[in-house]
C-alpha positions in Angstrom: 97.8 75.0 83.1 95.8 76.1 86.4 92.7 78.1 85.8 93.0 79.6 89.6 91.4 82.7 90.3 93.7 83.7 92.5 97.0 82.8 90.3 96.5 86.2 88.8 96.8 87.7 91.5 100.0 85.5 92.8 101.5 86.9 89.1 100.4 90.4 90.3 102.3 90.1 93.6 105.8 89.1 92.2 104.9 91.6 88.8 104.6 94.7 91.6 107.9 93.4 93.4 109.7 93.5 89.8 108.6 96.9 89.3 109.1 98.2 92.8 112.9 97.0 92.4 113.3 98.8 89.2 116.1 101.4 89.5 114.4 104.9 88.9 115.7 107.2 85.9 115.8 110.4 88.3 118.0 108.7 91.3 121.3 110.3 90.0 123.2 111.9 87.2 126.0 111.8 88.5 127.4 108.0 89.2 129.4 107.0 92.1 130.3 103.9 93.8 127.3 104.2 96.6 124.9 104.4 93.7 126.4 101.9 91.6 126.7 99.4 94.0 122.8 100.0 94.9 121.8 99.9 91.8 123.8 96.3 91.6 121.6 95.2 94.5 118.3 95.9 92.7 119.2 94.0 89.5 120.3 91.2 91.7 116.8 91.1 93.5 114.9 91.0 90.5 116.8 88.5 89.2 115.8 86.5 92.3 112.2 87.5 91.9 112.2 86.7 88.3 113.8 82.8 89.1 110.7 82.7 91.1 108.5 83.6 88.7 110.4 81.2 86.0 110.1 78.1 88.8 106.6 78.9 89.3 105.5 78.9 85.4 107.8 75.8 85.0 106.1 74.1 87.8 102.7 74.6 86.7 103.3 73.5 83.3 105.4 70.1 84.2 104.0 68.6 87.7 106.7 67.6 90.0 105.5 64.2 92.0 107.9 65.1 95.0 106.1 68.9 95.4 103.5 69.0 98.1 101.8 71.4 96.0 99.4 73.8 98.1 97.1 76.4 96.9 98.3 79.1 94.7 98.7 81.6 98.2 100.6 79.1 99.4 103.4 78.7 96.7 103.5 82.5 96.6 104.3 82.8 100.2 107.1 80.1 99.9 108.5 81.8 96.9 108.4 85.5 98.7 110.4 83.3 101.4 112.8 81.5 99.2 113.7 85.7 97.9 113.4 86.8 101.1 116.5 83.8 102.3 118.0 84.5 98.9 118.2 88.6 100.0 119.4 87.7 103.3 122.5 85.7 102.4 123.5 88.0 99.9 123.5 90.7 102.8 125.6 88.3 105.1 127.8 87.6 102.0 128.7 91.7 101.1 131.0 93.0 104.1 130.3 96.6 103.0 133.9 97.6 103.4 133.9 99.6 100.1 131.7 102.6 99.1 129.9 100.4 96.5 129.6 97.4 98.7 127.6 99.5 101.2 125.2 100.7 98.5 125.0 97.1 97.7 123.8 96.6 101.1 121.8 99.4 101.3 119.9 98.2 98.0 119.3 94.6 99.0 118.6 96.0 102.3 115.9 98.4 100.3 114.9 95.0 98.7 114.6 92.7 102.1 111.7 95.3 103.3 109.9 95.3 100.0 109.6 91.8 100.6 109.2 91.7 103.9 106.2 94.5 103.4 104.6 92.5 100.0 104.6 89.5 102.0 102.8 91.1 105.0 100.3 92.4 103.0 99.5 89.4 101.4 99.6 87.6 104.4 96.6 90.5 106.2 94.9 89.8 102.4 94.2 86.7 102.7 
């Protein structure tokens, strides 16, 4: 196990991004399909942002010889890019014909600039 100082901080980054893409308790009382569907999209985006952090703990527990490996910044910006793709295609995959496929569009569109906005800031931190 790596003893980085920054690997905290790589934890913290995906952490916040879990939180930020946890549904909130006061969006609605009444359900409908727009909220349902959006709600949808924000479980499916932390499910992609908790793969990444299940890869990453794997891979620093059991080296891979065909990983490049990189500094901790660097396999945090490659896993903010592999949820970024991830958010993408399932946006090109959901026509939003439907009432709840457009608030599952509008969700993982909601995710896409969390990302997008996490990422940037990391990338000015650094």
């Amino acid at each position: 196990m790596q003893h980085d100082a920054a690997a905290p901080a790589a934890t913290r980054i995906l952490d916040t991004l879990v939180h930020q893409l946890s549904p909130r308790t006061d969006d609605e009382t009444q359900p409908n399909p727009h909220s349902s569907g959006h709600r949808a999209a924000l479980v499916s985006a932390r499910i992609f942002v908790l793969d990444e952090c299940i890869r990453d703990s794997l891979l620093a527990t059991v080296p891979d010889p065909t990983q490049t490996g990189g500094t901790v910044g660097t396999k945090t910006l490659r896993a903010l890019d592999r949820i970024r793709d991830r958010l993408d295609n399932e946006l090109g995959a959901t026509s939003g014909h439907t009432e709840r496929e457009a608030g599952y569009r509008a969700g993982i569109s909601e995710a896409l600039i969390r990302v997008r906005e996490i990422r940037q800031d990391f990338t000015v931190g650094r």
